[in-house]
DORO-647778 format. One record per atom (N, C-alpha, C): residue in one letter; residue number from 0; chain; y, z, x. Coordinates in steps of 0.001 Angstrom, whole numbers. Last residue first. Example, Ala and Ser with C-alpha at 12.3 -4.5 7.8 and 13.67 -1.06 7.14 Angstrom:
REM residues 2
rest	nr	kette	north	up	east
S	1	A	-2250	7080	12850
S	1	A	-1060	7140	13670
S	1	A	30	7870	12900
A	0	A	-5690	7800	13190
A	0	A	-4500	7800	12300
A	0	A	-3300	7800	13200
REM end
This chain:
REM residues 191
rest	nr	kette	north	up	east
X	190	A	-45192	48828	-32076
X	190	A	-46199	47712	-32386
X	190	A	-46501	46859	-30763
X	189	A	-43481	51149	-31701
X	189	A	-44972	51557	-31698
X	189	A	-45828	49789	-31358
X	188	A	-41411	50389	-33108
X	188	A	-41066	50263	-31445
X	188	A	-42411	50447	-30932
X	187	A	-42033	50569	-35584
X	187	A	-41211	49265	-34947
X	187	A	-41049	48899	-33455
X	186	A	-41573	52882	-35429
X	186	A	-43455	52721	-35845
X	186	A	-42986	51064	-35167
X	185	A	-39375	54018	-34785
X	185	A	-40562	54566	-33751
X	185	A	-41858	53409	-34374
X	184	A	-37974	53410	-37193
X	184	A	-37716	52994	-35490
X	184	A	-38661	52913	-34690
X	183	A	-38850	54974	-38939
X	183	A	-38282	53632	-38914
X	183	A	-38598	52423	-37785
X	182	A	-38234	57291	-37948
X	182	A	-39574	57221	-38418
X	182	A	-39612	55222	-38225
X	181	A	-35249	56743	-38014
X	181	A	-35575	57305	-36864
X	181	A	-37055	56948	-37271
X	180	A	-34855	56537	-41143
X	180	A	-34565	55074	-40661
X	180	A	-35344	55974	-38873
X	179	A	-36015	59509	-41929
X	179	A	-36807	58133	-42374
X	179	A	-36558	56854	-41216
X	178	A	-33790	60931	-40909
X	178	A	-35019	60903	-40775
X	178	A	-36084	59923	-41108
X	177	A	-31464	59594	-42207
X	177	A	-32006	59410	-40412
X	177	A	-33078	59820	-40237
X	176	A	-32146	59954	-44423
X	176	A	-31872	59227	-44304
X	176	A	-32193	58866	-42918
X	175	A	-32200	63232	-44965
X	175	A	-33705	62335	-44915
X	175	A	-33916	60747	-44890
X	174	A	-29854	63607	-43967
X	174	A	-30906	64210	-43105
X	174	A	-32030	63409	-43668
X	173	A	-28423	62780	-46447
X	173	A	-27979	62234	-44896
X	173	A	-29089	62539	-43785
X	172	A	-29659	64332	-48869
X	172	A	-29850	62665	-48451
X	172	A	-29409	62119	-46949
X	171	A	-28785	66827	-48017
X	171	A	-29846	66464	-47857
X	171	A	-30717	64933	-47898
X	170	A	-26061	66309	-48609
X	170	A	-26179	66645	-47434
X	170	A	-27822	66391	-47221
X	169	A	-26180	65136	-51128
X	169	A	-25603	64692	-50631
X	169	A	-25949	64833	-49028
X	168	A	-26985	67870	-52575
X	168	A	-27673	67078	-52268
X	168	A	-27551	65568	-51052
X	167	A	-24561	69360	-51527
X	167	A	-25387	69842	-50982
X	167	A	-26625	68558	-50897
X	166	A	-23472	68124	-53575
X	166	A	-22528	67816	-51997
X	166	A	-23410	68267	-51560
X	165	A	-24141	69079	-55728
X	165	A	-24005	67637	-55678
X	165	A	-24007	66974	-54204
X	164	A	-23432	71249	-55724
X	164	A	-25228	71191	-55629
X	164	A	-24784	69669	-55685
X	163	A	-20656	71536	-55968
X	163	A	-21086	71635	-54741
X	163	A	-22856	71181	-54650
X	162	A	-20821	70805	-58833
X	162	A	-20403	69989	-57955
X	162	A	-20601	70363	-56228
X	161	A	-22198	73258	-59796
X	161	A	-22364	71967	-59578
X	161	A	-22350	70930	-59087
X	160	A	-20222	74989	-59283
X	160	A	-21703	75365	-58585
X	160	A	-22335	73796	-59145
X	159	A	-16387	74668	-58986
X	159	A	-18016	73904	-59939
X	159	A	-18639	74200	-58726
X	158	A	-13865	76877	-58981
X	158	A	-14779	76091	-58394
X	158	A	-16057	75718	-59265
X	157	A	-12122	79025	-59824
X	157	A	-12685	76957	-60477
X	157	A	-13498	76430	-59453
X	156	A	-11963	80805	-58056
X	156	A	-12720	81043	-59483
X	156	A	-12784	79755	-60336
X	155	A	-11046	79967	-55544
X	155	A	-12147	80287	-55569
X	155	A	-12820	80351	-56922
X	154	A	-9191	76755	-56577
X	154	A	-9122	78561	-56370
X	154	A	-10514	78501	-56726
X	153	A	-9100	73693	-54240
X	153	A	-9687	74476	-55817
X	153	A	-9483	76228	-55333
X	152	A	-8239	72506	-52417
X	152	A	-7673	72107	-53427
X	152	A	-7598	73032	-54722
X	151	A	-9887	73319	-50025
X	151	A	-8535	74144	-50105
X	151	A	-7801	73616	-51046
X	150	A	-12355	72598	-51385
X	150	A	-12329	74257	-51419
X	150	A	-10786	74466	-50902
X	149	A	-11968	70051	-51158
X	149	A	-12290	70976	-52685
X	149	A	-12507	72049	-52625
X	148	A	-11519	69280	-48290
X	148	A	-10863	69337	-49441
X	148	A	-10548	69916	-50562
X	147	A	-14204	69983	-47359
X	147	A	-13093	71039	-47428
X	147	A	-11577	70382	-47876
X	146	A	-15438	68214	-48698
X	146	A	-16063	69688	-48629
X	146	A	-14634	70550	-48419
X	145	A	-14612	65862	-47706
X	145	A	-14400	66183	-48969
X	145	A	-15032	67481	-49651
X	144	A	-15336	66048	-44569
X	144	A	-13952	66472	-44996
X	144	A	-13874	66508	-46923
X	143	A	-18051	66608	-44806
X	143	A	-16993	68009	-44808
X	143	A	-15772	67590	-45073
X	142	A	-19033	63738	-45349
X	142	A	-19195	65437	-46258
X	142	A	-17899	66645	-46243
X	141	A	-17433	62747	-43325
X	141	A	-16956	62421	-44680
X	141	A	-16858	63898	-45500
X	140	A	-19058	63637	-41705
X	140	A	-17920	64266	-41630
X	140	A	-17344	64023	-42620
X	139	A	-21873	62632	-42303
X	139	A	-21701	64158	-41988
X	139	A	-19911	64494	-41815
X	138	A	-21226	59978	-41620
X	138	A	-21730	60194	-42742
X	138	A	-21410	61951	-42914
X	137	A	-20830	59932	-38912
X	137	A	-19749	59709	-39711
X	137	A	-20202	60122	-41375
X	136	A	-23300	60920	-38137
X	136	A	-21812	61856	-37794
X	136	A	-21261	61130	-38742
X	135	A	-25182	58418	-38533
X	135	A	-24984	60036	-39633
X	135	A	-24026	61148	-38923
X	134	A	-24071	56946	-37352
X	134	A	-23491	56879	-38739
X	134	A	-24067	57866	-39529
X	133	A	-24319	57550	-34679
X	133	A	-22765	57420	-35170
X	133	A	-22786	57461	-36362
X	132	A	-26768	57611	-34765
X	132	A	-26885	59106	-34910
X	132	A	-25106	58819	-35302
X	131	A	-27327	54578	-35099
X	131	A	-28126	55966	-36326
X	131	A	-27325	57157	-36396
X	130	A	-26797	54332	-32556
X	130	A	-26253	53584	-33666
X	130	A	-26294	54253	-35462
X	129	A	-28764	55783	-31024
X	129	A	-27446	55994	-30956
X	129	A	-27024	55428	-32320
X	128	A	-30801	54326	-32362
X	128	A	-31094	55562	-32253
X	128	A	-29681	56074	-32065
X	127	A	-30759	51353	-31040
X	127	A	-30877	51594	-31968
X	127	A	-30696	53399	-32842
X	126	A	-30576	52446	-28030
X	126	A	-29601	51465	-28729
X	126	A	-29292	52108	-30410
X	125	A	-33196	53408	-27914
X	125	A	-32120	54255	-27250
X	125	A	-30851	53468	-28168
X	124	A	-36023	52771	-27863
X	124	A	-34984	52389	-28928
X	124	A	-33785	53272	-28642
X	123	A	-38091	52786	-26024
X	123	A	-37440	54319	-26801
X	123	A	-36575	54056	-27911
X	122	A	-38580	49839	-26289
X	122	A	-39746	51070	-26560
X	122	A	-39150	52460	-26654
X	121	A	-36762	48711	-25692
X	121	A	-37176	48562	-27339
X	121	A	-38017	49375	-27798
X	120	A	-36772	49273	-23081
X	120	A	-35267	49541	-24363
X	120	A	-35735	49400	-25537
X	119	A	-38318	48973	-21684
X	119	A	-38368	50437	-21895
X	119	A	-37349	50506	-23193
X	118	A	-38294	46264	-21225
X	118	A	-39658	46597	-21943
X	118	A	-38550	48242	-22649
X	117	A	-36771	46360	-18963
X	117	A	-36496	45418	-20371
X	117	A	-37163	46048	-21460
X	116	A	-38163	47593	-17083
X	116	A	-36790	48303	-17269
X	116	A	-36603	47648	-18918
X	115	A	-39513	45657	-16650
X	115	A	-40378	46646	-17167
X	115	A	-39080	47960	-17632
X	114	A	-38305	43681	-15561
X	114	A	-39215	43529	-17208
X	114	A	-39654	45080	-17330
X	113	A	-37355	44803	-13439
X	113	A	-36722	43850	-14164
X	113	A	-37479	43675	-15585
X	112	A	-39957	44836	-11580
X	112	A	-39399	46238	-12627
X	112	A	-38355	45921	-13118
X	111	A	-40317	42256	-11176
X	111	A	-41419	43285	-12116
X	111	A	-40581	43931	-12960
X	110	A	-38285	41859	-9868
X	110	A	-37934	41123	-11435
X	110	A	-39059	41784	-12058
X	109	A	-38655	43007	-7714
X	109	A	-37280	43335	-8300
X	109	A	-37578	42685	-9704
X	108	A	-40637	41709	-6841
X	108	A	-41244	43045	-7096
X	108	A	-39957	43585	-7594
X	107	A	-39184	39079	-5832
X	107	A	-40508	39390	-6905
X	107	A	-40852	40663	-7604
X	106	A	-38014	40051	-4164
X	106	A	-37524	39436	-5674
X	106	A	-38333	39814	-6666
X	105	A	-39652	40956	-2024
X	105	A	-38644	41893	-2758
X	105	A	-38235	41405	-3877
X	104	A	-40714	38435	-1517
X	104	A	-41150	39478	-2218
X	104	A	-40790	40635	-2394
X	103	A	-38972	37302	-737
X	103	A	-38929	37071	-1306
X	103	A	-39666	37609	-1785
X	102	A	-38504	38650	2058
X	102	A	-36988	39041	871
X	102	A	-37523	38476	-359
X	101	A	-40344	38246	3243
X	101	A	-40308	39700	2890
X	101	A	-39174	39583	1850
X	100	A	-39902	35344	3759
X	100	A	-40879	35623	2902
X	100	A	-41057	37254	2756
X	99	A	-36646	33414	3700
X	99	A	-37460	34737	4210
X	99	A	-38486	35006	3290
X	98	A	-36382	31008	2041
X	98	A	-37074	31044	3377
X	98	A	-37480	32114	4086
X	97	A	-34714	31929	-466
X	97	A	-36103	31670	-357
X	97	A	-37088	31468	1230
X	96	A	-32722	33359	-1204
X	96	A	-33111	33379	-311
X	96	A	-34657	32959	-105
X	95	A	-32735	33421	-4301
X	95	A	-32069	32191	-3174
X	95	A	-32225	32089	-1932
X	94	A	-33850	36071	-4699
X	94	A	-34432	34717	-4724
X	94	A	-33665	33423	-4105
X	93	A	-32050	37679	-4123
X	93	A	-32860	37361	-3091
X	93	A	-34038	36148	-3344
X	92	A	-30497	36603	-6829
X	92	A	-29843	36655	-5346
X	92	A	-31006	36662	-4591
X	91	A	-32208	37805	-8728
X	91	A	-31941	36335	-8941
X	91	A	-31248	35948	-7027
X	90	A	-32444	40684	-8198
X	90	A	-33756	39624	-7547
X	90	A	-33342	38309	-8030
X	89	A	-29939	41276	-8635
X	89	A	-30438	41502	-7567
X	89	A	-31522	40634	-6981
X	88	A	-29453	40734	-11181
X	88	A	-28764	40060	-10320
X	88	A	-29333	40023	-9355
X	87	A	-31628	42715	-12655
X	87	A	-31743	41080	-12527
X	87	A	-31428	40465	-11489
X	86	A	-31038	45540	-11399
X	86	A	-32237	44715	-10786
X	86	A	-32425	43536	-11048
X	85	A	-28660	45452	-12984
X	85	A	-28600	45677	-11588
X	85	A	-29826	45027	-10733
X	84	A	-29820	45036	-15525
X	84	A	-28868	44447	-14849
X	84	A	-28353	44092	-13601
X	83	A	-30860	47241	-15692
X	83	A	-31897	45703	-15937
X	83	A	-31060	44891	-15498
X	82	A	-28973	48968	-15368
X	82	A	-30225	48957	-14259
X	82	A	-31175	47791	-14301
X	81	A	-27598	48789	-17514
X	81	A	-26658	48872	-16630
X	81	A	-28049	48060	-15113
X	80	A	-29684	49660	-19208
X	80	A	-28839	48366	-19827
X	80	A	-28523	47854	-17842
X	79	A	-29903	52096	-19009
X	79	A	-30788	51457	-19040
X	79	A	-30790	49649	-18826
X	78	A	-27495	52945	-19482
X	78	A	-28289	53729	-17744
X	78	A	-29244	52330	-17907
X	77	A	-27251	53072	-22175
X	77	A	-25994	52374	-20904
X	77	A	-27077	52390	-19392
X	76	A	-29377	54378	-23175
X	76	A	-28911	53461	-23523
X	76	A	-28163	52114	-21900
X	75	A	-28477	56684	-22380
X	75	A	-29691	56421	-21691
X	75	A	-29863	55206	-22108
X	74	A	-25728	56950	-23471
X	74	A	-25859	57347	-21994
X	74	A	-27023	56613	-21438
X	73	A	-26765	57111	-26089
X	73	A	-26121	55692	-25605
X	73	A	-25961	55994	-24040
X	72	A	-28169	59455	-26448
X	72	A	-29230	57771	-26665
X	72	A	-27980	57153	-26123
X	71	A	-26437	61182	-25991
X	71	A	-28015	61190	-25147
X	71	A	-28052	59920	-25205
X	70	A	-24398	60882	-27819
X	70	A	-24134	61130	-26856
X	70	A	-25043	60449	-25449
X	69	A	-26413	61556	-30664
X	69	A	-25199	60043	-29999
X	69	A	-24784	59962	-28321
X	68	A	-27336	64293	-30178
X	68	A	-27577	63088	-30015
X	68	A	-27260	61927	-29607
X	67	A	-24370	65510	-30046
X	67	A	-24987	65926	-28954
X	67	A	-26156	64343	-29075
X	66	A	-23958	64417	-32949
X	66	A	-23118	64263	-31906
X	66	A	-23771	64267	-30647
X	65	A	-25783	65918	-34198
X	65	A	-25588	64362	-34145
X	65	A	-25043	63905	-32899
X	64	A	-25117	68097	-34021
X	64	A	-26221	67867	-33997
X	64	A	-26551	66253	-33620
X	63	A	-22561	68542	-35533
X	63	A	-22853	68740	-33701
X	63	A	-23956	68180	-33102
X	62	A	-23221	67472	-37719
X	62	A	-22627	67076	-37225
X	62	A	-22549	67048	-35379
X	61	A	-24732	69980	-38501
X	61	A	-25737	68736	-38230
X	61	A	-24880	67825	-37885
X	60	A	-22758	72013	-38485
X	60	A	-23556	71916	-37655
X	60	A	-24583	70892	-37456
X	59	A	-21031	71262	-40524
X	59	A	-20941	71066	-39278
X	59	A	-21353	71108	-38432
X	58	A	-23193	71507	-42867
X	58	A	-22741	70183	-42699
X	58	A	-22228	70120	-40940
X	57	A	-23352	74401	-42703
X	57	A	-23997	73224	-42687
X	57	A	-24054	71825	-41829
X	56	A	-20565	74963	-43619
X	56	A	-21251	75371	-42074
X	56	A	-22356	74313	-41802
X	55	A	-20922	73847	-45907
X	55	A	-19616	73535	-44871
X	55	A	-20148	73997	-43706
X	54	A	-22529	75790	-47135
X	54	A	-22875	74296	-47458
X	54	A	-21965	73557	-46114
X	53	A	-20919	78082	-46940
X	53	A	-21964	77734	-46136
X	53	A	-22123	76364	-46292
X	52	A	-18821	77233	-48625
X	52	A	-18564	77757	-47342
X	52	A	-19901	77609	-46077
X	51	A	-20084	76870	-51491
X	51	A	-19400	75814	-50533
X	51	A	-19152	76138	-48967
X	50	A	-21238	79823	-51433
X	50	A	-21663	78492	-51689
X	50	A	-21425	77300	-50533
X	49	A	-18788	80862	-51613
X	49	A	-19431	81001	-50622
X	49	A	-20401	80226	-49955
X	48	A	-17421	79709	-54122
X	48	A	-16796	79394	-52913
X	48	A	-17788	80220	-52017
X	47	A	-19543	80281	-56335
X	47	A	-19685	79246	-55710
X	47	A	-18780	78539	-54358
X	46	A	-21341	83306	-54562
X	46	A	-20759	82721	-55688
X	46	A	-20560	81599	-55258
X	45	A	-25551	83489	-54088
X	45	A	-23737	83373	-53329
X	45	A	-22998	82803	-54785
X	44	A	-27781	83605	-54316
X	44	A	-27046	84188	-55308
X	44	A	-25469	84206	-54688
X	43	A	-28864	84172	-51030
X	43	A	-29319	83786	-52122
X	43	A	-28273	84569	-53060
X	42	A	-29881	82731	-47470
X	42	A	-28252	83791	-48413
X	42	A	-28983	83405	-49991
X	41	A	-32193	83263	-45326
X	41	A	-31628	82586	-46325
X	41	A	-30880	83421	-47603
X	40	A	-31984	84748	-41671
X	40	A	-32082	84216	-43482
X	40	A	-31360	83365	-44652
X	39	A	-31837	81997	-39662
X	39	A	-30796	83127	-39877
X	39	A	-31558	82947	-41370
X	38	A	-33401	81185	-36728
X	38	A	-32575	80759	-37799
X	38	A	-32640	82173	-38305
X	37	A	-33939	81806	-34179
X	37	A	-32502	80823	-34497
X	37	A	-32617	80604	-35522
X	36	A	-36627	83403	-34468
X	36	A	-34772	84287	-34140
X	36	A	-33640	83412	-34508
X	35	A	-38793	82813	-36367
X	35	A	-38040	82193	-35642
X	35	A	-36491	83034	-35589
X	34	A	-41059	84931	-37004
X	34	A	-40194	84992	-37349
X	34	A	-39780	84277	-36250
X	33	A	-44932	84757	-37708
X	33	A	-43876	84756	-37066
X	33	A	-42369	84401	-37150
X	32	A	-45678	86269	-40530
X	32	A	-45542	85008	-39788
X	32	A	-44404	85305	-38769
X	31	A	-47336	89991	-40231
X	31	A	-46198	88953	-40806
X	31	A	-46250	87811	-39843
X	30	A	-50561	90896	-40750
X	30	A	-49255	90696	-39903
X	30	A	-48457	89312	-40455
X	29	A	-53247	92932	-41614
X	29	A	-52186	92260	-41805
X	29	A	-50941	92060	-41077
X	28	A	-55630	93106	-39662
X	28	A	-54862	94235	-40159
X	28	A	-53552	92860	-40564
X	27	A	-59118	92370	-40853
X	27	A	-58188	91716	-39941
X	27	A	-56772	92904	-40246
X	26	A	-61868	94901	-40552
X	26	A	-61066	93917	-41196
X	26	A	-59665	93825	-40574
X	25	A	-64644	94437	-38939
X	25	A	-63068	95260	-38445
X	25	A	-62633	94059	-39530
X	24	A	-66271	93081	-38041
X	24	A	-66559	93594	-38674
X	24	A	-65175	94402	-39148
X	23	A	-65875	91156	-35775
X	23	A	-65894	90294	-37168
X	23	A	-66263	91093	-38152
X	22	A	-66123	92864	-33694
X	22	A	-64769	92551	-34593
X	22	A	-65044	92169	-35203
X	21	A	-68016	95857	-34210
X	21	A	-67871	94111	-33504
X	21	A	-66728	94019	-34229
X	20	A	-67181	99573	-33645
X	20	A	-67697	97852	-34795
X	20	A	-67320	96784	-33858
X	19	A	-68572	101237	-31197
X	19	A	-67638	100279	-31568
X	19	A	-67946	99365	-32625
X	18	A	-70980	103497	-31636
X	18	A	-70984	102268	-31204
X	18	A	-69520	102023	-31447
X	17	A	-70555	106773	-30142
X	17	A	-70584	105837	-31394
X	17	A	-70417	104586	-30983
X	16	A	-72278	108147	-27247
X	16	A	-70514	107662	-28220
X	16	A	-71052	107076	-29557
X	15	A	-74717	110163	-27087
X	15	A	-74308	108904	-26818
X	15	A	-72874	108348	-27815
X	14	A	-74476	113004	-25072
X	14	A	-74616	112459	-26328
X	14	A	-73686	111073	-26300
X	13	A	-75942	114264	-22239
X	13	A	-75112	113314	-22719
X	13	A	-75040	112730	-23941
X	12	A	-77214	117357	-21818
X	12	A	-77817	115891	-21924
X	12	A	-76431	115172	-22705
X	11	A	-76063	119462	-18902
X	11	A	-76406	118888	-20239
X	11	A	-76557	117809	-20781
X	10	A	-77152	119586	-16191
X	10	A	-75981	119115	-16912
X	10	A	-76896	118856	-17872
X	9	A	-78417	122849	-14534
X	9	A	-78968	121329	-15281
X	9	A	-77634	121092	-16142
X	8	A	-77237	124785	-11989
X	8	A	-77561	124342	-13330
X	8	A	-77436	122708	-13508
X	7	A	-78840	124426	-8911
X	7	A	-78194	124091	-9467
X	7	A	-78433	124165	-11007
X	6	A	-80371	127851	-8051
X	6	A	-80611	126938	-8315
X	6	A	-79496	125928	-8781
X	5	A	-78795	129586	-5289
X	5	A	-78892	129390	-6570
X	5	A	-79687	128549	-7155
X	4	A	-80949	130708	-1919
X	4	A	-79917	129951	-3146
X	4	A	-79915	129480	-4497
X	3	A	-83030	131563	-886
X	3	A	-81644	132311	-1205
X	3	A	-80664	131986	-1506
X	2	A	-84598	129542	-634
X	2	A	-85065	130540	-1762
X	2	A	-83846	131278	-2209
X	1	A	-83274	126389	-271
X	1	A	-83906	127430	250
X	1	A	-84350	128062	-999
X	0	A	-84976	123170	-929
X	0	A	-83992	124161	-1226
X	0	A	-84423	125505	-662
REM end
């Protein structure tokens, strides 16, 4: 350094931060369960035509529910059916052709996936599963239609909170009905 220059001032000595607590020291900050957006709170203390009104929403919506089901399983059902079918005929025909030996191992390799198309029907139970979901729609519409029978038969102020907890249970036997016979299915189709 020359002489005819300043000296640099000295930086002051750095005081050291505070540690951070570890987390397992940090108590956890409370947070609510996560809130599913598709469903909608739960109504409490309804009179009993509101009651019924929802109970009726209900019901129509595990109807749709069904429906959209029924729909799936017999489509994949039919697809399935339609294709064991398509690949039987198919390799029963190039089997007659027995003197070409590429056609006849096209049979061959047509009747594999001929069993294995077979196999797939008992193993999703597509059949069975449709057949379920027609009779809990039909089961589910009964509900509503004697749901909304007794609400355009009855004035809002006769109405029985009883008799709807009847129809409500009603509704909850149809759901743990397919739920069970579906459980049903799967351990049957499992073996």
């Amino acid at each position: 350094m020359d002489q005819g220059e300043p000296a640099p001032a000295e930086k002051p000595a750095r005081v050291p931060a505070r540690p951070k607590p570890t987390p397992h020291l940090v108590p956890p900050k409370p947070s609510a369960p996560p809130v599913d957006p598709s469903v909608e709170p739960l109504k409490v203390g309804l009179p009993p035509h509101e009651l019924a009104r929802e109970l009726l929403r209900r019901v129509e919506e595990a109807s749709a529910y069904s429906r959209g089901r029924k729909e799936r399983f017999r489509r994949n059902s039919s697809v399935l059916k339609l294709a064991g079918l398509g690949l039987s005929a198919t390799a029963t025909i190039l089997l007659g052709w027995q003197n070409l030996d590429a056609w006849t191992g096209l049979a061959f390799s047509l009747i594999a996936l001929t069993t294995v198309v077979g196999a797939l029907e008992p193993f999703f139970a597509w059949r069975s599963l449709w057949v379920l979901m027609e009779e809990s729609q039909h089961r589910f519409h009964r509900l509503r239609d004697d749901l909304a029978f007794y609400l355009s038969s009855t004035g809002p102020e006769d109405l029985d909170p009883e008799r709807i907890h009847r129809m409500f249970a009603e509704y909850q036997e149809i759901w743990a009905g397919q739920s069970n016979r579906w459980l049903e299915f799967r351990r049957l189709n499992d073996r």
